[in-house]
C-alpha positions as CSV (number, residue, x, y, z in Angstrom):
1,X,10.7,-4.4,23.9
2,X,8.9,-4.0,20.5
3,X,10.4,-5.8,17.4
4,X,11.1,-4.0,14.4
5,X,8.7,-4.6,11.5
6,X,11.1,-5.0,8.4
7,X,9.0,-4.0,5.0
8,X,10.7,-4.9,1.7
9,X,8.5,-3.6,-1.6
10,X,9.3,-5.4,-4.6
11,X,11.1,-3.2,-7.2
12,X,8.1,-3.9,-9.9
13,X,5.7,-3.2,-7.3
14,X,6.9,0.2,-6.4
15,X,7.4,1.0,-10.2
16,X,3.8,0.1,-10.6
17,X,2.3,2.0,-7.4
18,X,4.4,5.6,-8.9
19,X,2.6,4.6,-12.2
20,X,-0.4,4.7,-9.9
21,X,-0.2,7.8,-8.0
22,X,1.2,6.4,-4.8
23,X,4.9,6.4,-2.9
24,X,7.0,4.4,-0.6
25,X,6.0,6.5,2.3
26,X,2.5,5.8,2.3
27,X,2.8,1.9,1.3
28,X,4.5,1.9,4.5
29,X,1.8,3.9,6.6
30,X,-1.0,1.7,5.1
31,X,0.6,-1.9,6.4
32,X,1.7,0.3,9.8
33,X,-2.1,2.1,10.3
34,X,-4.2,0.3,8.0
35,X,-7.0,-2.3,8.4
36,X,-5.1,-5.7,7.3
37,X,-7.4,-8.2,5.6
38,X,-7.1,-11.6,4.5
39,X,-6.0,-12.2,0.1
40,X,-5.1,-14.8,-1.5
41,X,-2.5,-17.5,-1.6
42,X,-2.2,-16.9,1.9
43,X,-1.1,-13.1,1.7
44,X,-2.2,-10.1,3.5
45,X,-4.0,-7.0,2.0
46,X,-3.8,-3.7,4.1
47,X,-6.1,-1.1,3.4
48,X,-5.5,2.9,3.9
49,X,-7.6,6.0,3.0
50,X,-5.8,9.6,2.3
51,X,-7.1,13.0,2.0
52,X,-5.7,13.8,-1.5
53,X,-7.7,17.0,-2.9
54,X,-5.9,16.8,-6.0
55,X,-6.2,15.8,-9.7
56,X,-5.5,12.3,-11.2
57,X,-6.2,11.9,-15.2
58,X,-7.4,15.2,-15.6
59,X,-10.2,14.6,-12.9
60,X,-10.5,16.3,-9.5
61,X,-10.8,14.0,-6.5
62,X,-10.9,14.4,-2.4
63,X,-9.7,11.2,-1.3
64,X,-7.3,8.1,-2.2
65,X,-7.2,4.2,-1.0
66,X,-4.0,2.6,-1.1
67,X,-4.7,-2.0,-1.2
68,X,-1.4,-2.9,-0.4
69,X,-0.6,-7.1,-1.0
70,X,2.3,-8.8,0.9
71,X,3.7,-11.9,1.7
72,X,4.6,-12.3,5.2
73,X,8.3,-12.9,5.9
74,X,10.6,-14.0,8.9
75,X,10.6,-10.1,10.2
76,X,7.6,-8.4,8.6
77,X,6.6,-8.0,5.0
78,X,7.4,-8.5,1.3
79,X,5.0,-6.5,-0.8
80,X,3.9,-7.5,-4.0
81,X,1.6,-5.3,-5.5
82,X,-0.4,-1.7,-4.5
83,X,-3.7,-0.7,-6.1
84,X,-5.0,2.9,-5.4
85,X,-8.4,4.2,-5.9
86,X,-9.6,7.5,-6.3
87,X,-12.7,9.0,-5.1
């Protein structure tokens, strides 16, 4: 039987990633389909590109990549920050 992954996003960090042009939804679906990578203190980055054809700051761009940070906890994750690109 598979164990449920539990993700808790840090309040601040999911202020900061609307700020950024990203949502819950896909923080989740870059830690569940992302490539994970190794950051520091010990954390993990997870790494996730979307088809966006849309505008950001007055700029048009096809595509998005969503870094997400987390601390690994008992049952899954405890993200700390997202960064999102646009290209």
């Amino acid at each position: 039987m598979a164990s449920i992954i539990q993700i808790d996003i840090d309040n601040h960090a999911l202020i900061r990633a609307q700020e950024r042009g990203t949502n819950e939804q896909e923080i989740r679906e870059t830690i569940f389909a992302g490539e994970q990578f190794s950051a520091k203190r010990g954390r993990a980055g997870f790494r996730k590109n979307f088809v966006y054809k849309g505008v950001w700051v007055e700029k048009y761009f096809e595509n998005k990549q969503l870094e997400v940070f987390a601390a690994r906890q008992e049952n899954g994750w405890y993200v700390i920050t997202v960064i999102t690109k646009f290209f």
